[in-house]
C-alpha positions, 0 to 999 in steps of 0.5 A, spaced: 763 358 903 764 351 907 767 344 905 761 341 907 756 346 902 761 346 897 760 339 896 752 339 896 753 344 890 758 339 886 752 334 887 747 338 885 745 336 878 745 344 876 754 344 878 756 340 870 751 347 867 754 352 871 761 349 869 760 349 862 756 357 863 764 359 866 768 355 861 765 359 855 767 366 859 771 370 854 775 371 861 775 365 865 782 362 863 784 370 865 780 369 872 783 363 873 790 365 871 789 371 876 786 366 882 792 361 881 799 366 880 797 371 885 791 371 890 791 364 892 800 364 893 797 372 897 790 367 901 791 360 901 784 360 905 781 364 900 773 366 900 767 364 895 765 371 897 773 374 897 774 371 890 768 374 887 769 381 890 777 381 887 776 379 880 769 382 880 765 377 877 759 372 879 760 368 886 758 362 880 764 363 876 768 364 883 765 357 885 767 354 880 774 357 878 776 356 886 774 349 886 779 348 879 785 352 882 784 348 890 784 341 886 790 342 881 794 344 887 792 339 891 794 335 885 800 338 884 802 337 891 801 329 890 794 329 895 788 326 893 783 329 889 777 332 892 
């Protein structure tokens, strides 16, 4: 999925429902976890697509999750928010 497409969904005023829908997953914190500690240190260009067919879940619970581990790395390495 493109930077650019990524962006336009975030505005969209659907994004907040779809965060909060993927936060109440009993296995998002898992998810998550996962995507961080294993395959975004294996792929740092990870696809939507990619993520969802590894962990075998929706590509909006992928969106989501990538979206969160890409701005907490970039935090961490002191970079701007995005």
């Amino acid at each position: 999925m493109s930077r650019a497409l990524s962006e336009d969904l975030k505005r969209s005023p659907l994004w907040p429902i779809l965060v909060d829908v993927v936060h109440s997953l009993p296995l998002y914190p898992s998810h998550k976890a996962y995507l961080r500690d294993f395959l975004i240190v294996e792929s740092p260009e990870i696809s939507v697509e990619e993520v969802s067919y590894r962990l075998g879940i929706t590509l909006g619970e992928a969106m989501v999750i990538l979206d969160e581990v890409k701005r907490e790395i970039t935090k961490e390495k002191g970079g701007a928010d995005t």
